[in-house]
C-alpha positions in Angstrom: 115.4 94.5 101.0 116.4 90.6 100.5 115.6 88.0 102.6 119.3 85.9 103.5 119.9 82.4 105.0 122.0 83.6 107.8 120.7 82.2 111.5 119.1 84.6 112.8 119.2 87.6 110.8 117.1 86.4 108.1 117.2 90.2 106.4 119.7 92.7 105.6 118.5 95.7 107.2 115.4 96.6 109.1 112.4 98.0 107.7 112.2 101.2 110.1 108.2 102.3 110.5 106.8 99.6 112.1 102.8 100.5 112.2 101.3 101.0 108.5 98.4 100.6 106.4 98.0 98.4 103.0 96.7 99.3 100.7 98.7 102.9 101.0 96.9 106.1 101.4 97.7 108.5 98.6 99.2 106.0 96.0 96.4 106.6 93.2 94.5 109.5 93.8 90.6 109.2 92.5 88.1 111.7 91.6 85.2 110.3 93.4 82.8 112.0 95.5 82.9 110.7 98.7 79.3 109.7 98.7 79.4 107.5 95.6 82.4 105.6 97.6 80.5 105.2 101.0 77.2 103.6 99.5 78.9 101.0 98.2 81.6 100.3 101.3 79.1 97.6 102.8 79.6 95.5 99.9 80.9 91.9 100.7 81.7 93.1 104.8 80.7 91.1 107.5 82.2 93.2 110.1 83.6 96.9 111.0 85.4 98.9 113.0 85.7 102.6 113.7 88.1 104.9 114.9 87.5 108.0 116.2 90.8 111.1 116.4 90.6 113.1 119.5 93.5 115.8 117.9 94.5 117.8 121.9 96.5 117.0 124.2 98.0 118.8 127.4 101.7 118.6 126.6 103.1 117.1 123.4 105.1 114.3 123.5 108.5 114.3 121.5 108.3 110.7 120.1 104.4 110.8 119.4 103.7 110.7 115.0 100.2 111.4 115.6 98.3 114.6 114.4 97.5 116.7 117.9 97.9 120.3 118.9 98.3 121.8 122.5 94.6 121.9 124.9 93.8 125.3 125.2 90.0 125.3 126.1 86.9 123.0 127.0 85.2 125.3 123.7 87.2 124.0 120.9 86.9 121.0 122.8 83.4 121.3 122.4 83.2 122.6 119.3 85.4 119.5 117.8 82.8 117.1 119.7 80.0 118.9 117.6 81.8 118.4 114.4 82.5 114.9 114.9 79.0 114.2 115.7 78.0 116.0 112.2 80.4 113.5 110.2 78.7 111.0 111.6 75.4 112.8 110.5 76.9 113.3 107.2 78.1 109.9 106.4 75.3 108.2 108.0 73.4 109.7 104.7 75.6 108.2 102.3 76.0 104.6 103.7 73.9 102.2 106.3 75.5 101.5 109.3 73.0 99.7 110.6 74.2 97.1 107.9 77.3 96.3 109.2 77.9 95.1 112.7 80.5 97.0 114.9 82.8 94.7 116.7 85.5 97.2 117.2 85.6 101.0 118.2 89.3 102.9 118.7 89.2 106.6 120.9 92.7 107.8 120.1 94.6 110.8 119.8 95.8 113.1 120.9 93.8 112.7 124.0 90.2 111.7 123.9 90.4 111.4 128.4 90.9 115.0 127.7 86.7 114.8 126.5 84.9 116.3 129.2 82.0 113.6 130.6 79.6 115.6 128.6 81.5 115.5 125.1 82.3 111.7 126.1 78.2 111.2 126.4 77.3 112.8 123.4 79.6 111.1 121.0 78.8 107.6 122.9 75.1 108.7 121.9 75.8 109.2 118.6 77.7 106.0 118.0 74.3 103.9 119.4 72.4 106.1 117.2 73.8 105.2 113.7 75.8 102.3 113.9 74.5 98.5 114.9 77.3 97.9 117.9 77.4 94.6 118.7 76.7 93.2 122.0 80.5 92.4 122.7 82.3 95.3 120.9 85.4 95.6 121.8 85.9 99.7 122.5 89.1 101.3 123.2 89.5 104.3 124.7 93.3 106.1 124.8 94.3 107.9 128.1 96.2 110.6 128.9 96.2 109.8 133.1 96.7 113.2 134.2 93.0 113.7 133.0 91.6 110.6 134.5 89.0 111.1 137.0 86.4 108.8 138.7 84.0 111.3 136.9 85.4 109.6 133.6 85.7 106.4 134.4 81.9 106.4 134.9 80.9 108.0 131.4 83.8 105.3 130.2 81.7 102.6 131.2 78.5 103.7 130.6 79.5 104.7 127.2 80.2 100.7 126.8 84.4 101.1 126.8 85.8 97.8 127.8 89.7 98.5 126.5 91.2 101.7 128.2 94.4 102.0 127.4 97.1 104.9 128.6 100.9 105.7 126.9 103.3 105.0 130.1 106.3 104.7 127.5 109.3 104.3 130.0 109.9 104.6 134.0 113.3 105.7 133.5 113.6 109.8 134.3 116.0 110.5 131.8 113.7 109.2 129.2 110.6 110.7 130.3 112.2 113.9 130.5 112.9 113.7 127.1 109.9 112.5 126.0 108.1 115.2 127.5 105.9 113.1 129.7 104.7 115.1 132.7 102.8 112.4 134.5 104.3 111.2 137.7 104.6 107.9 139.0 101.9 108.3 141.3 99.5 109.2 138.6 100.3 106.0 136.6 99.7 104.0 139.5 96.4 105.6 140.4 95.8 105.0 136.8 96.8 101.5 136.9 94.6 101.0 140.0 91.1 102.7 138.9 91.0 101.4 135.6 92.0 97.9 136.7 88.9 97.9 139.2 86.6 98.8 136.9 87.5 97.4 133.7 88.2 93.4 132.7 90.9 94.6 130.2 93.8 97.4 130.7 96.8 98.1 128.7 99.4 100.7 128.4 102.2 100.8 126.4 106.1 100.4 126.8 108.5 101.8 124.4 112.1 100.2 123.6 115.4 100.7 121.7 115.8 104.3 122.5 119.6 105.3 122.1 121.7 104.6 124.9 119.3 101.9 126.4 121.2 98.8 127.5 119.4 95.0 128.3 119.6 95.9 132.1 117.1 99.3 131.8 114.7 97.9 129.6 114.3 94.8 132.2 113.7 97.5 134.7 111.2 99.0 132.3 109.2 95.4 132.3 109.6 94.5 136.0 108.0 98.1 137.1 105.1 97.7 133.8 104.4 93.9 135.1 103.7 95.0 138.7 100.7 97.2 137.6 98.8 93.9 137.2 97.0 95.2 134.0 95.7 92.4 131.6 97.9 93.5 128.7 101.0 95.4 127.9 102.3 96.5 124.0 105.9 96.8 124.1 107.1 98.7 121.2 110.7 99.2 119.4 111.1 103.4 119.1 110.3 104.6 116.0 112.7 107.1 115.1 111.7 107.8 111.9 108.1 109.3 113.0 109.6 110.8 116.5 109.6 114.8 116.4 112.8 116.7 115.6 113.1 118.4 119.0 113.7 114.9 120.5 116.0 114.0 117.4 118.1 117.7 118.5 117.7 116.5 122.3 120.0 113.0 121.4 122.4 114.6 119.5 122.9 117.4 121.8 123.5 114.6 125.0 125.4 112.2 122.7 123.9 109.1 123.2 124.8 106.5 121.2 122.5 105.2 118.3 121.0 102.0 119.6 121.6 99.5 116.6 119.3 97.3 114.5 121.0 94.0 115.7 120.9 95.8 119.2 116.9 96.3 118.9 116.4 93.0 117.7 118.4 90.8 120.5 116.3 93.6 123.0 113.1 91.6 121.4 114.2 88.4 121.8 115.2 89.3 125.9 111.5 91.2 126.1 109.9 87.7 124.4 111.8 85.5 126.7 110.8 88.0 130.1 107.6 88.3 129.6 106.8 84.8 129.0 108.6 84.3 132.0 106.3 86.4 134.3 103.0 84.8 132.9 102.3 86.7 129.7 101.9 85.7 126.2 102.6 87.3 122.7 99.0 87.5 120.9 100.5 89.7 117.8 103.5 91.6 116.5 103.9 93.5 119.6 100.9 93.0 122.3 101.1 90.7 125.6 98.5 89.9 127.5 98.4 88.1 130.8 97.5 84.1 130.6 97.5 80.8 132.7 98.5 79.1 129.1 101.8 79.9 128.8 103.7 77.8 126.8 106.2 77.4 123.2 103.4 78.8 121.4 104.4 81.6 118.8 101.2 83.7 119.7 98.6 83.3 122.2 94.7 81.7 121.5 93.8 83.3 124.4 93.0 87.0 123.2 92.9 88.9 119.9 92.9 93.0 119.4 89.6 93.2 117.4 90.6 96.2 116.4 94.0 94.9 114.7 92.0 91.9 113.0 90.3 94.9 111.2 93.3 96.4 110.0 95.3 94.1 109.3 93.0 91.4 108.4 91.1 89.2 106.4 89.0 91.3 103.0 85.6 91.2 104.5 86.9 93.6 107.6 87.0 97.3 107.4 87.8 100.7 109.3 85.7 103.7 109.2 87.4 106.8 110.4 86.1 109.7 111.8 87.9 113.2 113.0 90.7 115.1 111.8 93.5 112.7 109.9 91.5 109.8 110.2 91.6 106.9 107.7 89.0 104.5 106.4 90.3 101.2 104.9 87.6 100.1 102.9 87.5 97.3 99.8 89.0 99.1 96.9 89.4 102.8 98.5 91.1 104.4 101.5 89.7 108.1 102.5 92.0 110.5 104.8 90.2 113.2 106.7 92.0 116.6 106.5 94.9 116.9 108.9 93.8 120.5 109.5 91.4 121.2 112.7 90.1 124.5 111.6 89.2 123.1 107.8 88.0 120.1 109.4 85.2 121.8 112.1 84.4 124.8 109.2 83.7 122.1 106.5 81.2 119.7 108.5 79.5 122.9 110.0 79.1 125.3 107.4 79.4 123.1 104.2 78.1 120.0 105.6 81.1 118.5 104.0 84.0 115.9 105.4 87.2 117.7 103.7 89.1 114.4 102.6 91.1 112.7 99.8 90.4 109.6 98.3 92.4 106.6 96.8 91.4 103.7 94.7 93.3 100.5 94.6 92.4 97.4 92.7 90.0 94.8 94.6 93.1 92.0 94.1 95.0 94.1 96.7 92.3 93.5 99.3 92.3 90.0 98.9 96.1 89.8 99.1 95.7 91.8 102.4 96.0 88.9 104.6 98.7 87.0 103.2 100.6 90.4 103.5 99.7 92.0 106.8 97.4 89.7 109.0 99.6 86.0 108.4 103.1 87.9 110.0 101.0 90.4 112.4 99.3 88.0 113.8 100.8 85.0 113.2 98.7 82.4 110.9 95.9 82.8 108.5 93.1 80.6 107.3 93.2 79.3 103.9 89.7 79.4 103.8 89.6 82.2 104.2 91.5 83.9 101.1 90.9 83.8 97.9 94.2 81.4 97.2 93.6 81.1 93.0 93.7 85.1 92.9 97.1 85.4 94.6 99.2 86.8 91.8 102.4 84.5 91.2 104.6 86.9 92.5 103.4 86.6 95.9 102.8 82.8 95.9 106.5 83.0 94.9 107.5 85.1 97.7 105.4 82.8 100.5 107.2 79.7 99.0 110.6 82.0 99.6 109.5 82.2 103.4 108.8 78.8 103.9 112.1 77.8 102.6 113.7 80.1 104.9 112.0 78.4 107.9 109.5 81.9 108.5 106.5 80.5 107.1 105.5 76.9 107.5 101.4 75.6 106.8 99.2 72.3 107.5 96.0 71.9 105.5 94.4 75.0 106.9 96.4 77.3 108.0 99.7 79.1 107.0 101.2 80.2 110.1 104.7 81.8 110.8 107.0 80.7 112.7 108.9 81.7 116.1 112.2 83.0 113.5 109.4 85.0 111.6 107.7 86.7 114.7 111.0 88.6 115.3 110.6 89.6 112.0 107.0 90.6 111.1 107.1 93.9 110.3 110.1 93.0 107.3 107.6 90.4 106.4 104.6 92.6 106.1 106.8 95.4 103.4 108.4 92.4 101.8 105.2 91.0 100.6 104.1 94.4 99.3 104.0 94.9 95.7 106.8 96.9 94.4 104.0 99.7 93.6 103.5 99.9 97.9 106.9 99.6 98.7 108.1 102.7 96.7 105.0 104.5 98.0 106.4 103.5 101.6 110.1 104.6 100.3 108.8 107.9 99.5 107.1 108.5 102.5 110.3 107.6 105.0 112.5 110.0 102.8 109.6 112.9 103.0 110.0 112.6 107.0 113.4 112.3 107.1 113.7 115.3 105.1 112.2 117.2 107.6 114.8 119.6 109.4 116.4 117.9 112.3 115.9 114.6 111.6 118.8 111.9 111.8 118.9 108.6 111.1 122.3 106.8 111.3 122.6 103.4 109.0 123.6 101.2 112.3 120.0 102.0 113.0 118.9 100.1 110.2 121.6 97.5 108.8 122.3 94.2 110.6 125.9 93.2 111.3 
């Protein structure tokens, strides 16, 4: 990938997973027993978050990457909750979570709505139990609005969730047909409605750049999405390298032409431009919230995803995951729970184990972690805030390449990017990867798109 001084496109092709993790999972495998990683994790953090994988869902969506498997019954349901609880247990023992405050916790899935009141309540307990929450913890809590009961919006709130959030996607038939989404448009307005009364902040999400979408459907998409009246809304480009073969098959069989990379990224500039128009901001890569403050701003002041600060932020912020296929992003390690269910609920109940792998990174990569995914995700940094005489050359070198290309520009304190580099984050974020990450990201694309089915044409992914 090179960065060109050609208006607008400012790279030669795009960079096509567009949510990742740095350091990589996986790149150096270590030896270490889980416990002799987790009691030193709390070493030079001010601040945590966790995330907690609820892996079932009722129907499976075709363009969902996430590990899930089909709802059967409320007993594995509850067996899951149990195991969750015990990894909790079992971590607790190695590290003290009472060290840490808690400013973030993230329910997704899968389904967690999908808990029953009673699961919800237990975990909630647990949670108080072991960790130090902080009086405004931002909690998250992912929807699945078929499932979404008053019921469940009382446990919500008495559990202390202040962020539901549900995956609308698309309005448009065709789409959800293919997407598998069985939720009608009266359920996503009952959704829209509940959660809005009884919560401050409600998002959903809105996906874009499928194939065949023109300007005109995606407007439609936005004017129905802006009329819930919800505080936020994500608006995401498709990811078709993560999306499921079946929907992959599904395209091909109808035909529909490949929507381009220079087609996706004129589609962002129209969404950037509309949405500011109807009273909502930018306040990272992808999320808008609603705001009186509207103005040429490249991202809002208004609001910030605690969560997002955690993962793509600053060296003294880390992620503690729990459940099957979770990750924790830690200084100097990142630990991936086992991707299997049944592993996952034997090992915590009969070996009092959390079946996981483990990688180890060196401590420099942490304190690059801003300048690579927190400056372009959310759109400045503090100098003050990074180590600046540990950044290798390589990357200063890279920064200064930005900044001449009118991406990057800095005052005293701050290095913020600019409007031009907002289109362009998530090329930012791989660009400033060492070459070490970018292969490991390289591999990984070509392992998915090896999978059977999969198609990815190169219109999708070079700019003309």
């Amino acid at each position: 990938m090179n960065i060109k001084d050609n208006g607008l496109f400012k790279f030669d092709y795009q960079f096509p997973v567009y949510n990742f993790f740095f350091p990589n999972q996986g790149k150096s495998l270590s030896t270490e027993k889980l416990s002799d990683v987790l009691c030193h994790s709390n070493s030079r953090i001010s601040s945590r978050a966790l995330y907690f994988h609820i892996p079932f869902c009722e129907t499976i969506c075709t363009f969902c990457p996430f590990t899930r498997g089909a709802y059967r019954d409320s007993g594995l349901v509850d067996q899951y909750t149990r195991a969750l609880i015990r990894e909790i247990e079992i971590k607790a023992e190695f590290n003290d979570y009472h060290a840490v405050p808690v400013r973030s916790i993230f329910f997704g899935g899968g389904t967690p709505s999908l808990l029953s009141p009673e699961n919800i309540a237990q975990i909630g307990s647990a949670i108080h139990k072991y960790f130090s929450v902080s009086p405004d913890c931002e909690f998250s809590f992912e929807i699945e609005i078929k499932s979404l009961n008053e019921e469940k919006v009382s446990v919500m709130k008495e559990m202390g969730v202040t962020h539901p959030r549900f995956g609308l996607q698309t309005f448009n038939p065709v789409w959800r047909k293919l997407f598998n989404l069985t939720s009608t448009i009266d359920h996503i307005k009952f959704a829209a409605d509940i959660l809005n009364r009884n919560f401050s902040t409600v998002l959903f999400d809105i996906l874009y750049g499928m194939n065949g979408q023109d300007k005109e459907d995606i407007i439609r998409d936005l004017e129905q999405a802006v009329s819930l009246e919800t505080t936020n809304i994500d608006i995401y480009p498709i990811d078709n390298v993560m999306t499921q073969s079946k929907l992959h098959k599904s395209i091909q069989d109808k035909g529909m032409p490949v929507a381009s990379a220079t087609r996706k990224f004129t589609m962002n500039m129209l969404i950037d431009a509309y949405m500011r128009s109807k009273g909502f901001m930018p306040h990272n890569g992808h999320g808008y919230v609603r705001t009186d403050n509207v103005d040429s701003s490249v991202v809002s002041q208004d609001y910030s995803f605690v969560y997002h600060e955690h993962i793509y932020g600053y060296a003294d912020l880390d992620l503690h995951g729990f459940g099957v296929n979770a990750v924790s992003s830690l200084r100097g390690h990142v630990i991936t729970n086992t991707s299997s269910r049944q592993k996952y609920i034997t090992s915590v109940h009969e070996k009092n184990t959390v079946p996981s792998t483990i990688s180890r990174h060196p401590g420099i990569l942490d304190e690059t972690k801003p300048l690579i995914l927190r400056l372009p995700y959310h759109g400045e940094i503090e100098k003050s805030k990074v180590s600046m005489l540990q950044i290798p050359f390589a990357l200063q070198e890279k920064i200064s390449e930005l900044k001449e290309n009118q991406l990057v520009t800095e005052d005293t304190e701050k290095l913020y990017l600019t409007k031009l580099g907002w289109y362009w984050y998530t090329n930012i974020m791989f660009w400033l990867m060492p070459e070490a990450d970018q292969t490991a990201m390289k591999r990984f694309i070509t392992e998915q798109l090896e999978i059977p089915g999969k198609f990815i044409a190169k219109k999708e992914l070079l700019y003309v």
